[in-house]
N, C-alpha and C positions, 0 to 999 in steps of 0.2 A: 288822522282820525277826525277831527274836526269838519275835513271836507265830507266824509261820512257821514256824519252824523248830522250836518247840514242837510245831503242830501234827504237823510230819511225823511227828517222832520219835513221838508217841501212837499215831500211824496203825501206824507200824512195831511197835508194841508190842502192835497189836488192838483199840483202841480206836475208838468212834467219835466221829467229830468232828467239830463245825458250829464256824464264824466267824463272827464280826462285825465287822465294819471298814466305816468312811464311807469308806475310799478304793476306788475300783473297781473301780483297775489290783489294788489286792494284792487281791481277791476273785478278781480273774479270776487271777488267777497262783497262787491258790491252789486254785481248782477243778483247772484244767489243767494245771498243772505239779506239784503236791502230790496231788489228786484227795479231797479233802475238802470237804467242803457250804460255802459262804459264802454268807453273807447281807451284803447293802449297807446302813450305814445307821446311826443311833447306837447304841452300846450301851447307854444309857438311856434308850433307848425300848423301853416296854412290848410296842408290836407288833412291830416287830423282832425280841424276844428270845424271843417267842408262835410269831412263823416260824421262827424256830432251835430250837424243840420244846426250850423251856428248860424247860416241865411233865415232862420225861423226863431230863432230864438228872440224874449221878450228880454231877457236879463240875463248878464256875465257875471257870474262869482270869480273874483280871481283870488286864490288862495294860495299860492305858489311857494317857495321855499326861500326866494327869494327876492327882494324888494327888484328888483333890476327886471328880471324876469315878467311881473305881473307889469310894471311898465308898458314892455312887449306885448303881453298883453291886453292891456288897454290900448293901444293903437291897434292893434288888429281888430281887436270888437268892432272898434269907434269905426274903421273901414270899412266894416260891413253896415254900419246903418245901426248901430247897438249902441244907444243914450243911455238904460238904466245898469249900470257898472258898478258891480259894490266891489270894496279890495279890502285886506287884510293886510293892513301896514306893519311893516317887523320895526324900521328903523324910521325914527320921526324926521330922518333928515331928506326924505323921500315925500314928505308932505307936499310941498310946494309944485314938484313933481309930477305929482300925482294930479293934482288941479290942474295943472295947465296941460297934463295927457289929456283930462274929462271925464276920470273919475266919477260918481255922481254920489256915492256914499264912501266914506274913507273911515275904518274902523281899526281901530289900536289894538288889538287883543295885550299888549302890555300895559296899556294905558288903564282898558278898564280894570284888570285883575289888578292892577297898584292901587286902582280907587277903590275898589271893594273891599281891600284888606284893607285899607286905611281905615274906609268906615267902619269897619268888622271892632278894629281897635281903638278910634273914637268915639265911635255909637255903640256900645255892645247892647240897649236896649232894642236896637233897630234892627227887623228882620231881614229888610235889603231898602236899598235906597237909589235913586235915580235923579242924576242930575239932568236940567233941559235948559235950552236959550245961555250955554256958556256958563254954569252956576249959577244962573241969576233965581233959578226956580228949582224946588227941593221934590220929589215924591219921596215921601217915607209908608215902607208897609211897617206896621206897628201889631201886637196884640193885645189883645183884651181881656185879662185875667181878670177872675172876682176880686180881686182887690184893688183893683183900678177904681182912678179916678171917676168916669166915664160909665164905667160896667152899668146897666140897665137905665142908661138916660137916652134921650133921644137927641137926635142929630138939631133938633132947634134948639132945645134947651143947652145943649152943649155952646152953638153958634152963641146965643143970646147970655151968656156966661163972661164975666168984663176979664177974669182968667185965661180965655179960652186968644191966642194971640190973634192983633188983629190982622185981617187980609187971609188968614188960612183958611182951609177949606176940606171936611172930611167928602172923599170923593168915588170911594169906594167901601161895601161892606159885602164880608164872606163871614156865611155867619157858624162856618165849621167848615175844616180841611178840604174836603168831598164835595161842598157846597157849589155852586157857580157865584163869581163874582157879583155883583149887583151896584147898579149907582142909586145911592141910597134918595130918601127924601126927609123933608121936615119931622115925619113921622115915625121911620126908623129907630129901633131900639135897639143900643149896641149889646147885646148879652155877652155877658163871662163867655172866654173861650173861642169869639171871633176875632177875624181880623178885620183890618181899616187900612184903606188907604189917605193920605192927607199928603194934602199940598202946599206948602210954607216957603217961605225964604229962606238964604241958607243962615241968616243971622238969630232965626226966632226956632231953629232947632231944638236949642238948649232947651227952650224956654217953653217949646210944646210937649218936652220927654217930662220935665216937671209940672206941666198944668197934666197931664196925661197919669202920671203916677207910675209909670212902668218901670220897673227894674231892672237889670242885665239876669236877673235871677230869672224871671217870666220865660226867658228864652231856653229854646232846648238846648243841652250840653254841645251834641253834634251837629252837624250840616252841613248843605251843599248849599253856595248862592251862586245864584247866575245871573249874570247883568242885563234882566230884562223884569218887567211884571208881566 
């Protein structure tokens, strides 16, 4: 399902996009119900991936069932002349592996889902969070209830605030659900009820969720996060 739902979203983004799958029900469900090319069949086979005009392709998603398997295919990509290689790592003892195949993106899907639930349970003010450069740098998305700290000041006044920690940076403002994101400026006024992006370390977390004012309470009861903004 994930390679599905992959697919779609590319589609949605203008991309084109061929599949490969031995199952035949998710070929046909993804012709018909997605409307994307699939092919039946393994994806380490040569002719298979010859019929999916893999000689044209800009980028290999390898999502396979199993770590061993998308190896295979990363050598085949790589033999066709195919550098931009993303993989879907099950077992971290394939990392090393995986680099010296040529890999060009290597994603954990265990990895992020343990860190989002960790976060989920150490930050519950926090709506999702993203780490970059190895933890060394934090995004947190944050909301803006009226009784925030923050609610109707503006992005300088905030900066210029000796509370406000130093080195972060609010980097994004939505200023309602529906809204488009915005990178804000000096003038910016955060309103009850948006959101905020901010950029911090992971050491001055604490210390932004208390200059900030936000409670685990602000947050909706349910949700979905997905490891991305």
């Amino acid at each position: 399902m994930m390679g599905l739902s992959l697919a779609q979203h590319l589609l949605k983004l203008g991309h084109t996009v061929a599949i490969v799958d031995a199952d035949p029900l998710a070929c046909r469900f993804a012709r018909e119900k997605i409307g994307v090319m699939a092919f039946e069949g393994s994806a380490v086979s040569m002719t298979v991936l010859l019929e999916a005009g893999i000689r044209k392709a800009n980028a290999v998603v390898t999502a396979l069932s199993d770590d061993a398997l998308n190896l295979a295919l990363i050598a085949l990509s790589r033999s066709y002349g195919i550098s931009h290689i993303v993989v879907r790592m099950r077992d971290r003892e394939f990392l090393e592996a995986y680099r010296l195949t040529g890999a060009s993106h290597i994603i954990s899907t265990v990895d992020l889902a343990v860190a989002s639930m960790a976060n989920a349970i150490e930050y519950p003010q926090i709506e999702s969070m993203m780490h970059f450069e190895h933890g060394q740098v934090e995004v947190l998305k944050l909301p803006v209830p009226g009784d925030c700290n923050v609610a109707g000041r503006t992005v300088a006044q905030i900066a210029l605030d000796s509370g406000f920690p130093t080195g972060s940076l609010i980097i994004g403002y939505q200023c309602h659900a529906c809204a488009n994101l915005e990178i804000p400026n000096g003038n910016t006024v955060l309103e009850a009820g948006s959101t905020i992006l901010v950029v911090t370390r992971p050491e001055l977390v604490h210390s932004m969720i208390d200059y900030l004012g936000i409670r685990a309470s602000h947050l909706p009861a349910l949700g979905v996060s997905h490891p991305n903004l």
